[in-house]
C-alpha positions in Angstrom: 112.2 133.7 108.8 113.6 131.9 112.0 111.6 129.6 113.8 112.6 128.8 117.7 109.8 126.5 119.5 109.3 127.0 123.7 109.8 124.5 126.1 109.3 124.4 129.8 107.4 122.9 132.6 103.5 124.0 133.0 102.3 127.5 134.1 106.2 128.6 134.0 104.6 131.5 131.3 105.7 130.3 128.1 102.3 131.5 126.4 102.6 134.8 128.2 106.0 135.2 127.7 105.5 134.4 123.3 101.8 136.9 123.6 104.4 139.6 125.6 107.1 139.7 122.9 104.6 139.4 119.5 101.8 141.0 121.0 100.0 137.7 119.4 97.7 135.2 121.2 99.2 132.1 120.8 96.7 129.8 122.4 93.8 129.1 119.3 91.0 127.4 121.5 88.5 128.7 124.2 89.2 125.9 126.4 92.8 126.8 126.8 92.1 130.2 127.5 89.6 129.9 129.8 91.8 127.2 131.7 94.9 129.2 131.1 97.0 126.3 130.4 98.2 125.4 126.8 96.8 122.2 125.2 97.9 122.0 121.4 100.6 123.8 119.8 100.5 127.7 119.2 101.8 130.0 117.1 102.7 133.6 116.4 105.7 135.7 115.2 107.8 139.2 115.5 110.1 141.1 113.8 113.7 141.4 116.1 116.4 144.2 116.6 118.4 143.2 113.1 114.9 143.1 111.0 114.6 139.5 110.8 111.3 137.5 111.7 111.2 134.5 114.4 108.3 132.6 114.7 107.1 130.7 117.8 106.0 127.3 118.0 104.3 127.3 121.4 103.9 123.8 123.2 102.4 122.7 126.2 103.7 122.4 129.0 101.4 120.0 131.1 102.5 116.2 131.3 99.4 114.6 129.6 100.3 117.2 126.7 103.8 115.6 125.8 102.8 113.9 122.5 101.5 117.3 121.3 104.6 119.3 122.7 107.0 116.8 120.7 105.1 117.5 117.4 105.9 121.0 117.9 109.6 120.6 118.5 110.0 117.8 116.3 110.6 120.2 113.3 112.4 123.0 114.7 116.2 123.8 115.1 116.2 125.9 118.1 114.6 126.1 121.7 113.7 128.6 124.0 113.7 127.0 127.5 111.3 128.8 129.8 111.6 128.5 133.7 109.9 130.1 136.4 111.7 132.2 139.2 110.1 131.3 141.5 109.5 127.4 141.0 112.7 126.6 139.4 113.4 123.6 138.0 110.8 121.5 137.4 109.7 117.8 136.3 108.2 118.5 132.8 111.2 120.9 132.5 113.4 118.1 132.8 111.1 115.9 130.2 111.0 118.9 127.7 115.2 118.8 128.1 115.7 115.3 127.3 113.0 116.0 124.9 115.4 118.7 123.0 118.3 116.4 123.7 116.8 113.1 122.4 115.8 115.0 118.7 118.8 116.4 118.5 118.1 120.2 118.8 121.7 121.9 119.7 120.7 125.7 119.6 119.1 126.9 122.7 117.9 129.8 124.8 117.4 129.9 128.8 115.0 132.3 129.8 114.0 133.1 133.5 110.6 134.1 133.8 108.1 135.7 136.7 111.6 137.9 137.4 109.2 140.3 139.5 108.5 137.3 142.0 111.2 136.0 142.9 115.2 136.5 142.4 116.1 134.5 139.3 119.5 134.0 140.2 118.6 130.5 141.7 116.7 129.0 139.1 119.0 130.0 136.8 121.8 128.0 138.2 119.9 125.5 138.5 118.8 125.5 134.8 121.9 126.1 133.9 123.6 123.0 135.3 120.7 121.1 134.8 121.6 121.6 130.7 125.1 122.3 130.4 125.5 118.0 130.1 123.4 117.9 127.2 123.9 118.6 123.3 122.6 122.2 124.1 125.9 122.9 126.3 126.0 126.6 127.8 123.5 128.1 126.5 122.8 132.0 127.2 120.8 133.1 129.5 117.5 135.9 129.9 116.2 136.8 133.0 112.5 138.6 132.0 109.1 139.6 133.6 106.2 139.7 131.0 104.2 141.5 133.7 106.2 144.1 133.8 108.5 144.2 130.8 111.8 143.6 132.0 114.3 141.9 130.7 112.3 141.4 127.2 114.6 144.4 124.8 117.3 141.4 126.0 115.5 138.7 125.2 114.8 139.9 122.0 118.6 140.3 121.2 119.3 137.1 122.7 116.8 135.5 120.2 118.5 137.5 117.6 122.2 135.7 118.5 120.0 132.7 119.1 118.4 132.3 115.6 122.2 133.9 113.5 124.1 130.9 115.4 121.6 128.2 113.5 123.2 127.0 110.1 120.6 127.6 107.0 119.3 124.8 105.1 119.8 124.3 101.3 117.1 125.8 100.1 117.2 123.9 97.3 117.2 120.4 99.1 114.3 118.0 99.4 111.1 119.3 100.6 109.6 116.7 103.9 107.5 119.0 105.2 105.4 117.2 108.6 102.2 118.0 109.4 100.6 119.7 113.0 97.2 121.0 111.9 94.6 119.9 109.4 91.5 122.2 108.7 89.2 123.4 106.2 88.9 127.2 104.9 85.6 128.1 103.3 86.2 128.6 99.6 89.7 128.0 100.0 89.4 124.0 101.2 91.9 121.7 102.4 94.5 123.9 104.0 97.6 121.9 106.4 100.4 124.0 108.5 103.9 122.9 110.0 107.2 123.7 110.3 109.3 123.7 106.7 112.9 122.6 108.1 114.7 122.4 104.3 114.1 123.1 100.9 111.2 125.7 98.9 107.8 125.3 98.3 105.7 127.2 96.0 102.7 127.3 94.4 102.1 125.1 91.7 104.8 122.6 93.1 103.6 118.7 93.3 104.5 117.3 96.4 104.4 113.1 97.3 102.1 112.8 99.9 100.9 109.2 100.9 101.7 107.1 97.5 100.2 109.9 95.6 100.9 113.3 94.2 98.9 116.8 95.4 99.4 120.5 94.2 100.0 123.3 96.2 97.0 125.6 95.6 98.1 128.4 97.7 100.9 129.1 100.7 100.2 131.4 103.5 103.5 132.8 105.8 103.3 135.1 108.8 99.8 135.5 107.9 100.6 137.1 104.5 100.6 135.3 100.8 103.0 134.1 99.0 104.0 132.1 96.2 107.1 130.2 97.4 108.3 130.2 100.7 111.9 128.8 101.8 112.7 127.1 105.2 113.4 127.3 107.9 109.5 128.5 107.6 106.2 128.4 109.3 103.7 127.7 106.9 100.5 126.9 106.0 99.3 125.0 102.6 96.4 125.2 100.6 96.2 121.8 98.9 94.2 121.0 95.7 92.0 118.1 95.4 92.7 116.4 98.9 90.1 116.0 101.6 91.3 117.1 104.8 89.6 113.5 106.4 92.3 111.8 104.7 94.8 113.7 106.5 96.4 113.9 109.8 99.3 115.1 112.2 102.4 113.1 111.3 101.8 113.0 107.4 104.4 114.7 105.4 104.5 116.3 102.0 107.8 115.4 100.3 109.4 116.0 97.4 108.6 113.4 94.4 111.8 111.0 94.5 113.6 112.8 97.4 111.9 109.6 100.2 111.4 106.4 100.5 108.9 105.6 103.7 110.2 103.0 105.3 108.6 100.5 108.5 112.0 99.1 108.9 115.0 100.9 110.4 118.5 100.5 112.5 119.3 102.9 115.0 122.1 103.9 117.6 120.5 105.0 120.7 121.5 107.8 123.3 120.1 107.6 126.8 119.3 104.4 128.4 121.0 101.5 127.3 119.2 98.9 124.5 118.9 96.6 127.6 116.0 98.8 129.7 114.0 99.7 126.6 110.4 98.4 126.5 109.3 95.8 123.5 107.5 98.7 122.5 108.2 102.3 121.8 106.4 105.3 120.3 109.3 107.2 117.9 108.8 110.8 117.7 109.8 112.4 114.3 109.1 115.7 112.9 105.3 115.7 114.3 104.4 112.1 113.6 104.1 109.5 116.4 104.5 106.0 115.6 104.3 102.9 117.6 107.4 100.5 117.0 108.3 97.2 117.7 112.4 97.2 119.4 114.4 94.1 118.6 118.1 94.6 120.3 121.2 94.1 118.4 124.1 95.5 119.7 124.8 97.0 123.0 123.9 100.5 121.7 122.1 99.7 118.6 118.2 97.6 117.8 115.7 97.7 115.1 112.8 99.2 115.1 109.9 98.0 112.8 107.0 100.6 112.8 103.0 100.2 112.5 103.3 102.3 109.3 106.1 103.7 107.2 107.5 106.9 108.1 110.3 108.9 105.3 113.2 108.6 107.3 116.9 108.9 106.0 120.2 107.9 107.4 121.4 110.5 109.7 117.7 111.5 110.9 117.5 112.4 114.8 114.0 110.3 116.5 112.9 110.4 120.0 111.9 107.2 121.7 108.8 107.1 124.1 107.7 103.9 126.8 104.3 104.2 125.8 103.6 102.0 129.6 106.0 104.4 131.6 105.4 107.6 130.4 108.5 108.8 130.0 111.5 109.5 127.4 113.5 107.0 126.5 116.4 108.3 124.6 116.9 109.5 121.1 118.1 107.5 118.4 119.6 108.0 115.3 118.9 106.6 112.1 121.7 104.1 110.7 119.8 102.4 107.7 116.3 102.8 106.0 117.0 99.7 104.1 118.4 97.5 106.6 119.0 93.6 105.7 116.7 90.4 106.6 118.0 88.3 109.8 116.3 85.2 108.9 120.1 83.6 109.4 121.8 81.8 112.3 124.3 84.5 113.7 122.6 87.2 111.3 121.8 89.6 114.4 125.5 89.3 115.8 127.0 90.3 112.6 124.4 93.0 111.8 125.2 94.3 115.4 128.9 94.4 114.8 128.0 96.0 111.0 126.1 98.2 113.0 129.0 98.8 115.1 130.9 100.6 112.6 128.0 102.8 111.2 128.2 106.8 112.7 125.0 107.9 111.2 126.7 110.6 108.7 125.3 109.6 105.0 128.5 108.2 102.9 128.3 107.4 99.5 131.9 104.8 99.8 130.4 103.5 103.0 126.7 102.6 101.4 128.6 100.9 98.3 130.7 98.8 101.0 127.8 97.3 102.1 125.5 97.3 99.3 128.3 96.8 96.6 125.4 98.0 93.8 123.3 100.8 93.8 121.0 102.9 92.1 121.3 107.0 92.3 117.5 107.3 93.3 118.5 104.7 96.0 121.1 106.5 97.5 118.9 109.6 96.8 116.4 108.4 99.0 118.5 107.2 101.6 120.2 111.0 102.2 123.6 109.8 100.7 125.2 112.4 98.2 126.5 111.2 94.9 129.6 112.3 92.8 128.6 114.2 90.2 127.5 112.1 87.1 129.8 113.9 85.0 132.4 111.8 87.2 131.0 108.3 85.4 134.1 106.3 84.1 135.4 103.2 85.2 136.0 102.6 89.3 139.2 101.8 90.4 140.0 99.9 94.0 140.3 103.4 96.0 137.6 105.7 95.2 134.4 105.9 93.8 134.3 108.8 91.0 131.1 108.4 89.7 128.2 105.7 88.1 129.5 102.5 86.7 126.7 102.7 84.3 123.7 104.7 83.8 122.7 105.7 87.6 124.0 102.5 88.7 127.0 103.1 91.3 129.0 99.8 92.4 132.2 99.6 95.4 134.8 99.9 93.4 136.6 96.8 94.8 133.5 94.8 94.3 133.2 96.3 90.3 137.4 95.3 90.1 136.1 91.4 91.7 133.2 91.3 89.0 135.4 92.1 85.8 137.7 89.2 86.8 134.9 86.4 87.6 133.0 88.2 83.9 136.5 86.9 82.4 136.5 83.6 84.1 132.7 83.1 83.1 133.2 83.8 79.5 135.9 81.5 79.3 134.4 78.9 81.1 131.1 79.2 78.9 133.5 79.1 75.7 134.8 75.9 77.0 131.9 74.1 77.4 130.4 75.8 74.4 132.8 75.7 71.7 130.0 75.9 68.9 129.1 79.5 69.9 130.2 82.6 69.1 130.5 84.1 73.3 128.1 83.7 76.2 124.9 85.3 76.3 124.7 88.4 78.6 121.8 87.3 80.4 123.4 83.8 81.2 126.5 85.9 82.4 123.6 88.2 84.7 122.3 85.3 86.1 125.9 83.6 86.8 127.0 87.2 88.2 124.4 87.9 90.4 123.8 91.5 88.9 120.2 93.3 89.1 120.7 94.7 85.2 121.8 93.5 81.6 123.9 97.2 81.2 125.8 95.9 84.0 127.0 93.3 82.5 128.0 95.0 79.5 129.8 97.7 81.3 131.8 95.6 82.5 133.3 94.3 79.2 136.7 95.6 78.5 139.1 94.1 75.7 140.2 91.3 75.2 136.2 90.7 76.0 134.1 91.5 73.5 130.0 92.2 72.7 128.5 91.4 69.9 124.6 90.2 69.2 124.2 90.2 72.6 127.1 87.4 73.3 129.9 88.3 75.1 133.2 86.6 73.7 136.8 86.6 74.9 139.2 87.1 71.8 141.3 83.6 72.3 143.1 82.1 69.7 141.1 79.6 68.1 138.0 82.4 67.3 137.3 83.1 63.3 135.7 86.4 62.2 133.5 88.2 64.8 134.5 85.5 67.2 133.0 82.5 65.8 134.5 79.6 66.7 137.3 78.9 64.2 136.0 74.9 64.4 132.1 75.9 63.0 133.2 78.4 60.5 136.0 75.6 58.7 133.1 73.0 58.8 130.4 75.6 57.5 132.9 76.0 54.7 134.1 72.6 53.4 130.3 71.5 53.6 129.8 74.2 50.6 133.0 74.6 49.3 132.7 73.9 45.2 128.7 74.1 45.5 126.2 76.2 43.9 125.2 79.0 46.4 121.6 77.7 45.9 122.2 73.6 46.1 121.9 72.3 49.5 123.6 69.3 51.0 121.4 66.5 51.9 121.1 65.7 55.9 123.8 62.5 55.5 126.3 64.8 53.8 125.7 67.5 56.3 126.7 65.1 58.8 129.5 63.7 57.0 131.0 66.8 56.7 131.2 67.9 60.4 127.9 70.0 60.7 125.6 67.6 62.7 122.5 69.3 64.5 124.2 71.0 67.3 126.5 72.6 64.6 124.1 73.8 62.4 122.2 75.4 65.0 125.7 76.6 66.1 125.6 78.2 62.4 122.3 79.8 62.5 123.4 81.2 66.2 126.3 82.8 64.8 124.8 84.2 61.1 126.8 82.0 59.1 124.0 79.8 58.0 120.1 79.6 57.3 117.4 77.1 58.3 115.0 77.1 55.4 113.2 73.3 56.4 114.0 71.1 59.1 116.8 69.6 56.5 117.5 72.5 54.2 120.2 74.3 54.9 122.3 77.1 52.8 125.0 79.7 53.5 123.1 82.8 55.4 124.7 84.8 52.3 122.2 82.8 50.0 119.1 84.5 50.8 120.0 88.6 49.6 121.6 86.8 46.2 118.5 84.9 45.8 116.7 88.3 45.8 119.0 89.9 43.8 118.8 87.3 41.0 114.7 87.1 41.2 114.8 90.6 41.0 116.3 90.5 37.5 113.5 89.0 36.1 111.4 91.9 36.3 108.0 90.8 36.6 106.1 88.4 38.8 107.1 85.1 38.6 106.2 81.6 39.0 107.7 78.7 41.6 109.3 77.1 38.7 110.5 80.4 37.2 112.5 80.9 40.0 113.8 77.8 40.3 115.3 77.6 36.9 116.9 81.4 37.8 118.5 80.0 41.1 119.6 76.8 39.5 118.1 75.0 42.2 115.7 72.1 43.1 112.0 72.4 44.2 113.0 71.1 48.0 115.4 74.5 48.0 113.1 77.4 46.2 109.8 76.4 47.9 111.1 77.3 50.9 113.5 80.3 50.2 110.3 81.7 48.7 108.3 81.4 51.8 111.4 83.3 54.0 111.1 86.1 51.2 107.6 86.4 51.8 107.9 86.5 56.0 111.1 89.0 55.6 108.4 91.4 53.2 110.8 91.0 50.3 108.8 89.3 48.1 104.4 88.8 48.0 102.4 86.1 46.8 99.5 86.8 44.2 96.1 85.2 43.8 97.6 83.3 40.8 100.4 82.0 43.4 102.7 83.8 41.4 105.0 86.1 43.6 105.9 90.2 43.0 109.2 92.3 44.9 106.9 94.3 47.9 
């Protein structure tokens, strides 16, 4: 299926023109066929010379209609402009036009209608010069009467050159399906139509909508069922569960991940410059209408903070509206969904000249320049395409091959900055820590600025080194593991030549180079264990101590165990009780102890 929508000034036939080629009425209320002007959008279809389907958003043409005109052709990738022979060129003609031009539509079809009235070689000059400047360039060109039929076996071929010239979407891309009608079907429920512009739905699927998930019930195209349709598509969805009063033009179902709505957005603008454009604007998306604050940056570029948050992505095409003037402003496109704060002095002339260098075209390298880190759903959400993830490896300072770490992607000459300060930092930790075995990741998180611990660790290459969640740096000077060389000397002259179960009183301890900072420096490091405030043994003293009680064979008493070890009653009480919290050993009612 194809899908073109109509434009054109009022009573220049449009609706006529769409009922003469699909035999369809596209006008759905009384009151616009009784007044014979089109009020809300309208739609039918027909099959063309080569076999394919086109489908016809129908819009009206009258002035106070705009809003609902722009939700029709907000959607669509092609136009059929529609001008009468014997009017010509007309004011809403020239609104519909900068309509097309401002969203960005670049496939279009002139057709001169009411042939039978009046010669149509004037108007179409006229039309014809009147587009020719815009994005739609020299577009083809149908003189037709639906009175009489002429002109409309060429029309339809036209349409069907029309619709072949208009790239297909990835049917397998993200699903942001807008809404333009809302109603109820008796035993059917809550059923919503629009244009689908990329991607497949089908029944079954669960689809974002709002900040919750709905399932699609049933699909309806061309009037027939079906269980998966692919864009570009008319279609109309039966949702599950989700009352239609909680729904309106303008909402969009989207694919779960695929968007991130966002109220705060830079744009580039075409048309008028940034200087004539209202405080306020109404931005015209797919069929949603939202009212925006403008705050000017650069001489082509502002922000635009919206009343509610619409799922926009870099690249998007928006149309601008003064709300006050009733008339187009220009089209903009979208530069960032995620755009920086400007709380700073000179923050708004350096966005501007950041701004400056943006073109609107998603790039991964040129995200990760400004960003420098960046999660994959990020970029997901933002339109950017990612390397493959089978890519991942370390970055070097020219390209970007692929996530740094899990679905984290970093610029690579930001990554190359951050190994070199991680070095710097470890040493500089070492230094003023020279009881510890490294510096703690998170320490090195915080100190680095980085959103994630795996960060962190993928960024340790030799001679850095991770171990117990300390990162050390391999210098001279380290023992085994990387302890410091200094704490594991004094941890062994303090029991050198001592029973693995007699501990050193506190003055020894001292005496021998392992005050309080060093023994908790041992502890840190797994070279010794606290077992009282002032009892102190080898780490390695607690698995012999079970491996000696175990010999006995049978539950034992306190001062059983004492005379195994060969120890004092300041050393086994206590070595007991850490048996007891590790599970190794349990005390009985008789306050003898059993192996668990």
């Amino acid at each position: 299926m194809h899908v073109v929508a109509t434009a054109g000034h009022v009573d220049h036939g449009k609706s006529t023109l769409v009922r003469a080629l699909t035999g369809m009425e596209p006008d759905r209320w009384a009151e616009e066929r009784r007044r014979g002007m089109t009020i809300d959008l309208g739609f039918a279809w027909t099959t063309l010379p080569s076999g394919g389907t086109v489908a016809f958003v129908d819009v009206p043409g009258h002035e106070r209609f705009v809003a609902n005109m722009l939700a029709g052709v907000g959607p669509v990738p092609a136009a059929m402009i529609v001008v009468a022979a014997d009017e010509g060129w007309m004011p809403q003609s020239a609104e519909h036009l900068a309509a097309l031009d401002a969203l960005g539509v670049r496939h279009g079809l002139l057709v001169v209608t009411r042939s039978d009235l009046a010669d149509p070689a004037a108007a179409l000059a006229q039309a014809r010069e009147r587009i020719a400047p815009t994005g739609l360039g020299a577009v083809a060109a149908v003189a037709v009467s639906a009175v009489t039929g002429a002109g409309l076996d060429d029309l339809r071929v036209a349409l069907d050159r029309l619709v072949a010239a208009v790239p297909s979407p990835e049917p397998g891309g993200p699903v942001r399906f807008f809404l333009d009608r809302v109603f109820t079907v008796k035993g059917a429920g809550t059923v919503v139509t629009g244009t689908l512009g990329g991607g497949t739905i089908a029944v079954g699927d669960e689809l974002a909508l709002g900040g919750s998930l709905v399932r699609v019930r049933g699909l309806q195209a061309l009037g027939a069922a079906e269980t998966s349709v692919t864009a570009v598509a008319r279609v109309a969805v039966n949702l599950r569960g989700v009352p239609t009063e909680k729904l309106s033009r303008g909402d969009a179902l989207l694919t779960p991940g695929s968007f991130r709505p966002t109220d705060l957005v830079d744009v580039r603008l075409a048309g008028d410059p940034v200087k004539d454009l209202p405080q306020s604007v109404t931005v015209h998306i797919g069929s949603a209408a939202v009212p925006a604050r403008v705050r000017p940056l650069g001489p082509d570029t502002c922000r635009l903070r919206l009343s509610h948050p619409l799922p926009l992505r870099i690249g998007d095409r928006a149309l601008l509206r003064d709300p006050g003037r009733h008339h187009i402003a220009g089209g903009a496109t979208v530069l960032d969904v995620r755009p920086p704060g400007l709380t700073r002095r000179g923050a708004a002339a350096a966005r501007a000249a950041d701004l400056a260098t943006m073109t609107g075209t998603p790039s991964l390298a040129g995200e990760l320049r400004r960003r420098l880190l960046i999660r994959a759903p990020d970029l997901t959400a933002m339109g950017v395409p990612a390397p493959d993830p089978q890519d991942a490896g370390p970055q070097d300072a020219g390209a970007v091959r692929g996530p740094v770490t899990g679905d984290w992607y970093a610029d690579p000459a930001h990554w190359a900055a951050l190994a070199e300060r991680l070095g710097a930092e470890v040493t500089a930790y070492r230094e003023a820590h020279p009881l510890e075995p490294g510096a703690p990741v998170e320490a090195l998180r915080h100190r680095l600025g980085l959103p994630a611990r795996a960060l962190v660790e993928a960024l340790v290459e030799p001679p850095l080194r991770i171990s117990d969640g300390r990162i050390g740096d391999g210098r001279v000077g380290t023992g085994p593991a990387g302890l410091p060389a200094e704490l594991v000397a004094a941890v062994d002259k303090a029991f050198a030549g001592r029973p693995p179960f007699a501990a050193p009183e506190a003055y020894q301890l001292i005496e021998l180079g392992l005050g309080v900072r060093q023994q908790a420096a041992g502890v840190r490091a797994g070279l010794l264990v606290q077992l009282a405030p002032k009892v102190v043994l080898r780490a390695t003293a607690v698995p012999e101590a079970a491996e000696r009680l175990r010999r006995l064979g049978r539950p034992f008493t306190i001062s059983e165990a004492r005379k195994e070890l060969d120890t004092t009653r300041r050393v086994a009480v206590p070595l007991l009780e850490l048996l007891d919290r590790r599970g190794v050993t349990s005390r009985l009612p008789d306050d003898r102890r059993e192996f668990a």
